[in-house]
GUGUDREN-641549 format. One line per 3 residues: number of its first residue (from 1); their letters; for each residue x negated, y negated, z of N, C-alpha, C. Coordinates in steps of 0.02 Angstrom, whole numbers. Each point is the difference from the previous one (the first is absolute). Example, Ala and Ser with C-alpha at 12.3 -4.5 7.8 and 13.67 -1.06 7.14 Angstrom:
<pts>
1	as	-660 284 390 45 -59 0 -45 -60 0; 18 -53 -36 -42 -59 3 39 -55 37
</pts>
This chain:
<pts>
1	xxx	-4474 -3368 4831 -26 -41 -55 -50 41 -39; 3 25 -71 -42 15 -33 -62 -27 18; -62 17 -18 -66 15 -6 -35 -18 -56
4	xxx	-14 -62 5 -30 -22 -67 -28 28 -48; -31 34 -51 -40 41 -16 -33 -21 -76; -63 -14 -26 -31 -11 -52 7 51 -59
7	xxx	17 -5 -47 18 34 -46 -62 -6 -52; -23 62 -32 -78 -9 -44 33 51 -50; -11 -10 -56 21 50 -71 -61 12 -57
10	xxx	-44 37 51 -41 30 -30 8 40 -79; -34 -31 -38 9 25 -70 85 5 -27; 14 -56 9 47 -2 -39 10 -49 -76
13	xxx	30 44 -28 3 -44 -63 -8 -67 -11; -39 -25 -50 -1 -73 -13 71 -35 -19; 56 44 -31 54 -8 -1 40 -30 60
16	xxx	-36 -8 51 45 20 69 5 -103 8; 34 -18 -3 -26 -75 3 17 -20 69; -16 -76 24 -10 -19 52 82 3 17
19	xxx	52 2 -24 29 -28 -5 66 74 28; -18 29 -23 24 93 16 -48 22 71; -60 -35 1 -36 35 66 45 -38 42
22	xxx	1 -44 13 44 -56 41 81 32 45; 30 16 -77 76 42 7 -22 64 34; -73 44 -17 -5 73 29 7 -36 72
25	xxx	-38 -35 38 -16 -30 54 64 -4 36; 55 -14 -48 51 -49 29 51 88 21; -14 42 -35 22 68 -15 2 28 65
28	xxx	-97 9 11 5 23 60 7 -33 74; 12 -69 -3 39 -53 41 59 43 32; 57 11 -69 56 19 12 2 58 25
31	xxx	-39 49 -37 5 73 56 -26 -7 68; -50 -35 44 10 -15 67 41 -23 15; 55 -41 -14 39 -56 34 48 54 -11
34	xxx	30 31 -39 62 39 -28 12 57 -1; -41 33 32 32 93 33 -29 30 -53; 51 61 -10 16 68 -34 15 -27 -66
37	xxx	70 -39 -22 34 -15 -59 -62 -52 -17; -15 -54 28 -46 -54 -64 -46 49 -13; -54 31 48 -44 45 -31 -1 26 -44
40	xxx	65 44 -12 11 39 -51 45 -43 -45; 8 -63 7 7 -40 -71 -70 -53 -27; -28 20 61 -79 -64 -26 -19 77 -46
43	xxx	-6 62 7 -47 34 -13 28 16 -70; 83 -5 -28 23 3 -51 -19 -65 -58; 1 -61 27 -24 -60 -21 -60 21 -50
46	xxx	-35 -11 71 -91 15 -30 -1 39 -37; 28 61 -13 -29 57 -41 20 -31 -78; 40 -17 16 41 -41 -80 -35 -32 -11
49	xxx	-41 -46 29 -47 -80 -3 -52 38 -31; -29 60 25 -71 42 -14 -5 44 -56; 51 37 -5 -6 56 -45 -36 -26 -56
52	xxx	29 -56 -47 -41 -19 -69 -88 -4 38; 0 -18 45 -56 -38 12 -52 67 19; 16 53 1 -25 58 38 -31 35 -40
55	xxx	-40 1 -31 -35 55 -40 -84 -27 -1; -16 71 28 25 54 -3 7 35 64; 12 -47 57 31 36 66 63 -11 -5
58	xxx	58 39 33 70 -6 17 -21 -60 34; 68 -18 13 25 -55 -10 9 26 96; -17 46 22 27 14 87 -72 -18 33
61	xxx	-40 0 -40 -80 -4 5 2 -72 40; 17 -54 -72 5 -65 51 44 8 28; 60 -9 0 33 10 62 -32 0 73
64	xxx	-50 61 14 -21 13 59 -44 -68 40; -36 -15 -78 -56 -35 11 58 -97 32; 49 1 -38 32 -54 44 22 22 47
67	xxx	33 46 16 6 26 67 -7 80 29; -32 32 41 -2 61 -26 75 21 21; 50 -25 45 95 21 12 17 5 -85
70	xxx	-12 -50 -32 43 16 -66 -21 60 -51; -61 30 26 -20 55 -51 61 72 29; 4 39 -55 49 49 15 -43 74 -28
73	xxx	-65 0 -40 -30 23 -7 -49 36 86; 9 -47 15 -60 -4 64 38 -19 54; 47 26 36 51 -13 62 -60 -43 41
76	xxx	22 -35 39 -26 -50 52 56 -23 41; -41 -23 50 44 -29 46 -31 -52 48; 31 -52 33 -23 -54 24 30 9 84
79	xxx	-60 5 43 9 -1 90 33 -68 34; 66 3 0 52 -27 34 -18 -33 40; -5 48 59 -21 -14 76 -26 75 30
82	xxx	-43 -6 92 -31 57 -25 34 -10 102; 39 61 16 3 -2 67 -9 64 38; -34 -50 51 -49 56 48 83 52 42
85	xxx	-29 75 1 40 16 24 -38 42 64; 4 90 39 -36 -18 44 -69 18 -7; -30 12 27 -83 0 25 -44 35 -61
88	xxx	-14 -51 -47 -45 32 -57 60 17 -48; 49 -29 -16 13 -8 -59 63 -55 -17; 19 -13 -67 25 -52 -20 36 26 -39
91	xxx	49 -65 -25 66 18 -60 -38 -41 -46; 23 21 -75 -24 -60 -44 65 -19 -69; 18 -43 9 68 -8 -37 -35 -23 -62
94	xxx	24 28 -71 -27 -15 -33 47 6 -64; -12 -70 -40 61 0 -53 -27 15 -80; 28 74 -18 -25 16 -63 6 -47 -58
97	xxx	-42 5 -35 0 -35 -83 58 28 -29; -20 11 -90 58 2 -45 -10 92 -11; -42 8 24 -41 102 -12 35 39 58
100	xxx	30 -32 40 49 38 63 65 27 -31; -15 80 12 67 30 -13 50 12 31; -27 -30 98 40 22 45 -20 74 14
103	xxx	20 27 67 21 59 22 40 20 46; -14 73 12 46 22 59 -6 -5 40; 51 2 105 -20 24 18 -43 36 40
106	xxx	-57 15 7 -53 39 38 -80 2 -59; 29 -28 -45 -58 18 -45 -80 -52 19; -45 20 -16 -56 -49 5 -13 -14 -71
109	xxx	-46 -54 25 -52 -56 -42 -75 7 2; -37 22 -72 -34 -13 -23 -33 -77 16; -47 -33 17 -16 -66 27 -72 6 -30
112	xxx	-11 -54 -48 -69 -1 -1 -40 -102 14; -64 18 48 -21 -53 48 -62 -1 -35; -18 -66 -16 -72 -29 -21 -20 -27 60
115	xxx	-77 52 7 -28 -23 67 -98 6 -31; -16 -77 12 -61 -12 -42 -8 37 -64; 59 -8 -36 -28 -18 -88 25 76 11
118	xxx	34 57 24 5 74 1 76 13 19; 27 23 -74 83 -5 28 -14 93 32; 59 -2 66 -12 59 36 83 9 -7
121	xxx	23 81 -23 80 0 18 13 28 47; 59 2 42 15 34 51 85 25 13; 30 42 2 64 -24 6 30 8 61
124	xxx	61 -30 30 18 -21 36 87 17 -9; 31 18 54 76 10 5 39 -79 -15; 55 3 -52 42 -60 11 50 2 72
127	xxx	-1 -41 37 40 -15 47 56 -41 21; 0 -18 -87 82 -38 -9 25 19 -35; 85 -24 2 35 40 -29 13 -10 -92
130	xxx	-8 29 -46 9 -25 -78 21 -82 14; -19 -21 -60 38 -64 16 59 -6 -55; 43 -52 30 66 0 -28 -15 -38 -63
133	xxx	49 -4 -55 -4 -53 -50 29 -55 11; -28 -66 -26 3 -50 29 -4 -22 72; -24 25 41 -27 -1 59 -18 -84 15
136	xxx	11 -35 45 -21 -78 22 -62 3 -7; -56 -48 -41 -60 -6 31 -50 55 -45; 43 32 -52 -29 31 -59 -27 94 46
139	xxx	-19 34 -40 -31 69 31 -49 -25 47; 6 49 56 -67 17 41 -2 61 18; -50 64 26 -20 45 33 -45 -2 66
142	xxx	-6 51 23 -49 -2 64 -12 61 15; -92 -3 15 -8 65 -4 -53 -8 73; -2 62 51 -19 -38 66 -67 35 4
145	xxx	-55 -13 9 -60 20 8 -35 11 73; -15 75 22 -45 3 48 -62 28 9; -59 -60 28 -53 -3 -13 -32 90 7
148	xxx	-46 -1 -51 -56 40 33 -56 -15 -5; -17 1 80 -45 -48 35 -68 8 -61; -18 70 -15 -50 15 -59 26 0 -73
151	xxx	30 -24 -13 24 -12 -84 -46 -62 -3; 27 -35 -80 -8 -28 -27 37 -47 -31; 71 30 2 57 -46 -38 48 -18 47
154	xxx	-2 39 39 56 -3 46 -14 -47 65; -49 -40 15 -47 -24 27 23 -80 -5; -7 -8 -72 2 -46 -41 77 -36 2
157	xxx	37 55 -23 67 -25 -22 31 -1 96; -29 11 51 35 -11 50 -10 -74 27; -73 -20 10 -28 -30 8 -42 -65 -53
160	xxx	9 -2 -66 -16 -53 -27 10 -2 -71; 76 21 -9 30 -8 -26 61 -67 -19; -10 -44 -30 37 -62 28 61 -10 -54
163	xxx	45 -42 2 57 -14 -46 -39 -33 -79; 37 26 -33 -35 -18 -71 -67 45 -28; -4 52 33 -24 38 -23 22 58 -74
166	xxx	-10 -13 -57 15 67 -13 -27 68 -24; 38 48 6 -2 57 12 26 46 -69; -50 58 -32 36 36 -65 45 51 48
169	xxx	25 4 -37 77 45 33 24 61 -74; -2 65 43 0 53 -57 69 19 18; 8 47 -34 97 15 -6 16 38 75
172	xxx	70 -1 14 3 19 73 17 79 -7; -11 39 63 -37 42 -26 18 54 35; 30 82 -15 33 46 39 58 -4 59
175	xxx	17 90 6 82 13 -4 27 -4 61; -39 -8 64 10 -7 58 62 -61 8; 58 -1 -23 63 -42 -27 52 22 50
178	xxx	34 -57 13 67 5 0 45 32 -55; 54 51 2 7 15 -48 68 -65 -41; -15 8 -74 9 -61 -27 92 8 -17
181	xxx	32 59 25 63 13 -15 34 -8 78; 28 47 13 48 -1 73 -62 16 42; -6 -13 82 -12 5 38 25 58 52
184	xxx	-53 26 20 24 60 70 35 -36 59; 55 38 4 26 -29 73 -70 -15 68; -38 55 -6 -47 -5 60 -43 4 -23
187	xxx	-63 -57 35 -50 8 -26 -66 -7 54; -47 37 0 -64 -17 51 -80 -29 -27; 1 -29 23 -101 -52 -19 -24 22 64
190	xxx	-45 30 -23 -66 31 28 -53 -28 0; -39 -35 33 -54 -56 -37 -57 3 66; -73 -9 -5 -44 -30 41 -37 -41 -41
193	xxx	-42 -13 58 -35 -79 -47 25 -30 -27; -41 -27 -76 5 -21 -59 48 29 -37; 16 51 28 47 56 -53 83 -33 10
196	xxx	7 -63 55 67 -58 -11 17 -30 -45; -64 -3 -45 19 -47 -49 32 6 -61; 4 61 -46 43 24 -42 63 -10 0
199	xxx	24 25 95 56 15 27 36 -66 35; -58 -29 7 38 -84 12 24 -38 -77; -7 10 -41 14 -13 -69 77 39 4
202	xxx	19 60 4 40 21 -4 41 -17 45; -17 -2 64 50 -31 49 28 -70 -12; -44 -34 -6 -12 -81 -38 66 -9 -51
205	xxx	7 71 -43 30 -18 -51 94 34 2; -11 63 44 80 12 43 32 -76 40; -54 -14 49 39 -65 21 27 -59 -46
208	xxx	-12 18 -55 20 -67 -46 43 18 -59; 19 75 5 57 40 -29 56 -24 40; 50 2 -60 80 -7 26 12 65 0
211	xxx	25 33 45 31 70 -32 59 8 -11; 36 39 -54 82 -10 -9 33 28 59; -29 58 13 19 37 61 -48 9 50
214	xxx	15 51 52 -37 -11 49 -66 9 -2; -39 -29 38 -76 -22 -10 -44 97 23; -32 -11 -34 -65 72 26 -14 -13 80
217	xxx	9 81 19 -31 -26 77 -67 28 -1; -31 -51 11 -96 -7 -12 -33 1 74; -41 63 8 -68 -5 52 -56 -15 -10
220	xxx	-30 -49 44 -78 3 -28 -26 -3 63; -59 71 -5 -52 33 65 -63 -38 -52; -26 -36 68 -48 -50 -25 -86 7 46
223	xxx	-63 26 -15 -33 12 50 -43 -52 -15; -41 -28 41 -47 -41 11 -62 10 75; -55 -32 1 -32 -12 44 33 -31 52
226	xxx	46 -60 -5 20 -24 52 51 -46 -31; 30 -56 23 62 -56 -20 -58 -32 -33; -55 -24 47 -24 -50 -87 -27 28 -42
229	xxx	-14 70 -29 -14 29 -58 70 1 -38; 39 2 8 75 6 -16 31 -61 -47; -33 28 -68 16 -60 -55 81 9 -13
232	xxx	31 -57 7 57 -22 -31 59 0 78; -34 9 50 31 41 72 46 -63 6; 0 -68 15 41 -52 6 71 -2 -41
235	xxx	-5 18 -62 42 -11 -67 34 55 17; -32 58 4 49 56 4 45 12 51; -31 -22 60 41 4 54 52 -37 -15
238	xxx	4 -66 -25 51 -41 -14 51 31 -53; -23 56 -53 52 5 -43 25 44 31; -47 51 35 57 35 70 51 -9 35
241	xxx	-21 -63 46 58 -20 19 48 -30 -33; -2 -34 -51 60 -12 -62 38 52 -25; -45 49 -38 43 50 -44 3 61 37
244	xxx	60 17 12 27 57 38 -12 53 -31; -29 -18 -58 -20 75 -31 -77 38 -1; -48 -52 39 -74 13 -5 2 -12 73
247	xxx	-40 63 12 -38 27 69 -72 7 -17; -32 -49 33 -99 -20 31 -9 44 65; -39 64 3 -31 34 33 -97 -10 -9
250	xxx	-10 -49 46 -79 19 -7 -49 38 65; -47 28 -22 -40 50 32 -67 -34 10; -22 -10 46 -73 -43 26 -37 64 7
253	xxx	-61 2 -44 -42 60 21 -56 -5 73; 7 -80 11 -41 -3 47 18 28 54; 77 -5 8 33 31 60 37 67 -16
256	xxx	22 9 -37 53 33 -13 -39 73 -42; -51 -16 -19 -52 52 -57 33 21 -81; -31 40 -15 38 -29 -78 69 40 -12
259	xxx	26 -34 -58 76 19 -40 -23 91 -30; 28 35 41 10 83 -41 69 24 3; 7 33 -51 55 35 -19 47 18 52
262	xxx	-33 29 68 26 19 34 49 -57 26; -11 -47 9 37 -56 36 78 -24 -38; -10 36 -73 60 -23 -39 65 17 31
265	xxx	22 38 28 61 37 26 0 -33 44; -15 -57 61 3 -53 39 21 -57 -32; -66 -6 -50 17 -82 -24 53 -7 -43
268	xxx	16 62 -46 44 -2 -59 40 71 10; 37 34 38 42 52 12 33 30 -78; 12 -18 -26 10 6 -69 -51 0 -61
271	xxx	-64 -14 27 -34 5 -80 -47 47 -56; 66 56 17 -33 39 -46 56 -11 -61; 75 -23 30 43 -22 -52 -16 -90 -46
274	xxx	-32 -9 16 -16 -79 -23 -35 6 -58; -3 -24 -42 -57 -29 -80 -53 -35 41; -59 14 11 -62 -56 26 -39 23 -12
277	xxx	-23 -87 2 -61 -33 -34 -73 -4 44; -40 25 -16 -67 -17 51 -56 8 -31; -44 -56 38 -66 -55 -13 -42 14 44
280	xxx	-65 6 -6 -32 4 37 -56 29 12; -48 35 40 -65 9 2 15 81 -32; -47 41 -35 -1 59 -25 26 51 51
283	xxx	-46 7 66 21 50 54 87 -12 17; 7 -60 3 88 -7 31 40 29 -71; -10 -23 -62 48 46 -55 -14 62 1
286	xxx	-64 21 -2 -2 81 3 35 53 56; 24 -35 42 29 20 64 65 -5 -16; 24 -48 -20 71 -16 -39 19 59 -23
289	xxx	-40 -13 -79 -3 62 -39 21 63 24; -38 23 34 9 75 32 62 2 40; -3 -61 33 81 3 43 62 6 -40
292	xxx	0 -14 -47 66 -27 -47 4 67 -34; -56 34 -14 11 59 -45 21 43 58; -13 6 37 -2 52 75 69 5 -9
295	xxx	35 -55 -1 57 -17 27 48 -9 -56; -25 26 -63 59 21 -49 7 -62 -45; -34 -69 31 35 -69 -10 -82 -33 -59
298	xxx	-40 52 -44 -51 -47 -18 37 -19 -60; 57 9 -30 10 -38 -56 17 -80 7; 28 3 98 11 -70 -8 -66 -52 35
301	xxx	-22 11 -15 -84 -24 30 -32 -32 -69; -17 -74 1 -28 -26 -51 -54 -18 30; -48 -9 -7 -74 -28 35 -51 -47 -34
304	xxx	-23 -52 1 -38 -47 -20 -72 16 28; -45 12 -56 -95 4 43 -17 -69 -49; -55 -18 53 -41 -47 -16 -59 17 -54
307	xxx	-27 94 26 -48 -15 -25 25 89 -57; -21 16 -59 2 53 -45 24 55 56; 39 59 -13 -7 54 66 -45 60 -47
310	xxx	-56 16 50 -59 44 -28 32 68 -1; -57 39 -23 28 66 2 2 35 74; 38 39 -14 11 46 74 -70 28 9
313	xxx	3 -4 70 -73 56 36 -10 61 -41; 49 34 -23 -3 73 -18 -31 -20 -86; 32 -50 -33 -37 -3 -46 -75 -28 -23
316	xxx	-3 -62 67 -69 -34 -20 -61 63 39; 31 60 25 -54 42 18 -11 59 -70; 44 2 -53 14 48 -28 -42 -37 -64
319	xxx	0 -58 -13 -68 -46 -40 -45 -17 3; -48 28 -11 -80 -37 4 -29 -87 -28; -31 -9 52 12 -85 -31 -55 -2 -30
322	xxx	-45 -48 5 -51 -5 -54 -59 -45 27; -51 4 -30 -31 -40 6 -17 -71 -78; 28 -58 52 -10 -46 -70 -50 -59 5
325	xxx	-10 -8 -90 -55 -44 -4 28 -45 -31; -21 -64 11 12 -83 6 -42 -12 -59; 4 15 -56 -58 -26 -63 -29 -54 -1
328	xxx	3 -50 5 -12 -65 -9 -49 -26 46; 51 30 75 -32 -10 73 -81 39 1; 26 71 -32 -55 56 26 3 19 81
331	xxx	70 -19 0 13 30 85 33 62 -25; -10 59 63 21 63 19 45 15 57; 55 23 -25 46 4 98 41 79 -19
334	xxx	-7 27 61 61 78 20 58 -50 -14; 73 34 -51 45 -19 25 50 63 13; 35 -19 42 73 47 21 53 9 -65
337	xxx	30 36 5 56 6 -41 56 -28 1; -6 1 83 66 -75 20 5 -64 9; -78 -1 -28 -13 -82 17 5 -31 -72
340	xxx	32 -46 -1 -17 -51 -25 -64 -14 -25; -28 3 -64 -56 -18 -46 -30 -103 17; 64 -27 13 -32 -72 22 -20 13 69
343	xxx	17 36 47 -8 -14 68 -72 43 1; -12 52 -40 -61 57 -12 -65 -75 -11; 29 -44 -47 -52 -33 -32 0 -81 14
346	xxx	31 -8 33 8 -45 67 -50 18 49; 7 48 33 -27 39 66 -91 7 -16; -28 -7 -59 -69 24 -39 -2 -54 -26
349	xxx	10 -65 25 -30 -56 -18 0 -57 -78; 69 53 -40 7 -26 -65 53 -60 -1; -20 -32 -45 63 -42 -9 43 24 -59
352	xxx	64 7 47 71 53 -44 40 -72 -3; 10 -5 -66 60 -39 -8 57 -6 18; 50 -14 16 53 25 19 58 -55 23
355	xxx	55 18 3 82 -31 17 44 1 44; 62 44 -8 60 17 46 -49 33 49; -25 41 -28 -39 84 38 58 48 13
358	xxx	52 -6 -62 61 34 21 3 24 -82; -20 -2 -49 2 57 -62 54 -41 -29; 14 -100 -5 37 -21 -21 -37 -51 -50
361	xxx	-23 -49 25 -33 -61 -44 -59 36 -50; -27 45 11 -69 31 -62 -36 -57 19; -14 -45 30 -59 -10 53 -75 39 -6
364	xxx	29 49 16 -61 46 18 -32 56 -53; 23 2 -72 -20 24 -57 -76 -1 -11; -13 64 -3 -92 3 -7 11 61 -77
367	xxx	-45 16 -41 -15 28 -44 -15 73 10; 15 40 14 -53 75 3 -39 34 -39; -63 9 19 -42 23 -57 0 73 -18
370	xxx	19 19 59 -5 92 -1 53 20 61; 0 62 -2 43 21 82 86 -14 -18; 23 29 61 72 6 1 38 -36 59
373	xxx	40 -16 -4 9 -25 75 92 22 16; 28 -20 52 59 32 6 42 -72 46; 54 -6 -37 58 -34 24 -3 11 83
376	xxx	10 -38 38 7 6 60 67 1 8; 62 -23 -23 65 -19 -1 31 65 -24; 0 31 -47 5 51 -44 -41 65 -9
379	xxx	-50 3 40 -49 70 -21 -15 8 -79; 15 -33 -34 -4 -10 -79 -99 18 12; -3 36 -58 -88 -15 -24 -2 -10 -60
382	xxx	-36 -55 -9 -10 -25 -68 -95 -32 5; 1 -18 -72 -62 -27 -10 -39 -4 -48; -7 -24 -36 -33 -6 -71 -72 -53 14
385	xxx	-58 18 -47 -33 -58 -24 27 -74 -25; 13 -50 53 -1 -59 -25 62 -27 22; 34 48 27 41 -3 23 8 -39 45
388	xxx	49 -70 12 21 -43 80 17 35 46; -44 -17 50 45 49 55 -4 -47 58; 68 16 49 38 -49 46 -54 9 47
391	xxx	-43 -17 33 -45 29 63 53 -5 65; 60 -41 17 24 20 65 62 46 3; 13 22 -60 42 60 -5 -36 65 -4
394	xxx	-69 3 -32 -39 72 -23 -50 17 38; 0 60 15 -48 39 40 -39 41 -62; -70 4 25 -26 84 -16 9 34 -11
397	xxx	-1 21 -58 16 66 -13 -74 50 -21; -33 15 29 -75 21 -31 -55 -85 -3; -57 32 -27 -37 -57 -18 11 -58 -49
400	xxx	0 -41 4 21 -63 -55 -46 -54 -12; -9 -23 -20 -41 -89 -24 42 -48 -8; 20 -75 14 25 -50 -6 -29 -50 -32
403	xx	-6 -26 -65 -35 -77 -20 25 -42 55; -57 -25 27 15 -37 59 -70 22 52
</pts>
């Protein structure tokens, strides 16, 4: 049952009569009760009802303000239902507005959370599969969140986050994909932790492929702390035993110690011939990495990081970092060349603005007054007076100043 909700139309035209507020009301009635299609016919309605009435805001402006699902300017989305999955984290199903372009796949989400009057973004892997058109019950997504115990957002959305919440939602986001043409006969998922969740999207979305011909034969080496750290471990096992074409190998570090390269020729006898995909903590891809090239096989190695990948040892020793000043603050801190400028000014007591912490949302845009700084992603050096600069993508490059 929909969720009652008070509707207020702050500064809107005197034009707007009682009589049209009533029908907006009745508008966004119909997009709760009516999925994907009324949505995106309440949101066609209204715009027609508004446009004369809109000046000198667009006409997507109100929109939002009757509902923020019908703005397309400003993607949103409304919290479904929110289910606990295991120990410190949750799923959150959530059905986009009229600003959803859909995605692929493996790709993540941009998510931005108002927490006391302070929207914070974060993004997060989709873990379902695209959705179909015309789908029963209109679009939904789900994107699965696990806590960190010291965050801030992630805290929140595990734990007190409730249905009818909504949520800004930014476009979905990098190539870590299924590929969108034919499929490899063989394929391997490589995953620990959190690093399931990309790859449960993708799996999510093979099981619900028809294939004309015969199906991909799919591995997935899965590491965890133990069975109840093991997000999605119930579901998968089950599409295991269904589809003759997916094999669930998981690795308990408590017993078993962790997933290395070496173990592949056991678990997967074949996978240096396979296309795979792998998620997961920095040390386990970098080990990948080296294995796959060792082995002739790094072109077929795709890899998903959570967090920017810094420069190599050989280079962040070959750069001098800097020492920077906080203008505003009148704080002073050493920074590294490989560090991260938010984590430098984080660590010295400043308050750094900030987002993804992944060099995606601009979140974290500060001004530079002087100094150079250097791409962490790219070794790029750049830097001008006045210039925005990303603080969780840029390091030091020499001395610098930040407004801030």
């Amino acid at each position: 049952m929909p969720v009652p909700r008070t509707l207020a139309f702050p500064s809107m035209p005197s034009a707007v009569s009682d009589t049209t507020t009533h029908l907006f009301g009745a508008l966004a009635g119909l997009a709760d009760r009516g999925g994907g299609r009324a949505l995106a016919a309440a949101g066609r309605l209204a715009g027609t009802l508004v446009r004369p009435l809109a000046t000198p805001l667009a006409p997507d402006d109100y929109l939002g303000l009757i509902d923020p699902l019908l703005s397309a300017r400003h993607p949103a989305g409304r919290v479904v239902a929110v289910r606990p999955e295991c120990a410190g984290a949750a799923t959150l199903e959530i059905r986009p507005g009229r600003g959803w372009a859909g995605h692929r796949a493996g790709q993540y989400l941009p998510v931005g959370l108002e927490i006391d009057g302070v929207r914070h973004w974060r993004t997060y892997s989709i873990t379902s599969p695209p959705s179909r058109t015309g789908a029963p019950g209109g679009r939904t997504l789900t994107i699965t969140v696990k806590e960190d115990p010291g965050g801030r957002v992630s805290p929140h959305l595990v734990h007190r986050t409730l249905p009818d919440t909504v949520l800004r939602l930014g476009p979905a986001q990098g190539e870590f994909t299924l590929p969108e043409d034919s499929l490899p006969p063989r394929m391997l998922m490589v995953t620990a932790g959190s690093g399931i969740t990309p790859v449960a999207g993708m799996l999510r979305t093979l099981a619900h492929r028809r294939f004309p011909g015969p199906a991909p034969d799919v591995v997935l080496l899965h590491s965890a702390p133990g069975p109840d750290e093991f997000l999605f471990r119930a579901e998968l096992a089950g599409l295991a035993a269904r589809l003759p074409w997916l094999s669930v190998h998981a690795r308990y570090t408590r017993t078993a110690g962790r997933l290395v390269p070496e173990h592949m020729s056991v678990l997967c006898p074949d996978w240096y011939d396979r296309e795979t995909w792998a998620c997961g903590p920095d040390g386990l891809l970098d080990a990948l990495e080296r294995h796959w090239a060792a082995a002739g096989a790094g072109e077929r190695l795709r890899v998903e990081r959570f967090r920017p990948v810094p420069l190599s040892s050989v280079d962040a020793d070959a750069i001098p970092g800097g020492r920077v000043r906080f203008e505003r603050s009148g704080i002073e801190a050493d920074a590294s060349a490989s560090v991260p400028l938010l984590e430098t000014g984080e660590a010295a007591g400043v308050a750094m603005p900030y987002g993804c912490r992944r060099g995606i949302c601009f979140g974290c845009l500060v001004p530079l007054v002087h100094g150079r700084v250097r791409d962490l992603r790219t070794g790029e050096l750049h830097g001008e007076p006045g210039e925005l600069i990303q603080t969780c993508v840029n390091g030091a490059a020499g001395p610098l100043a930040l407004d801030l």
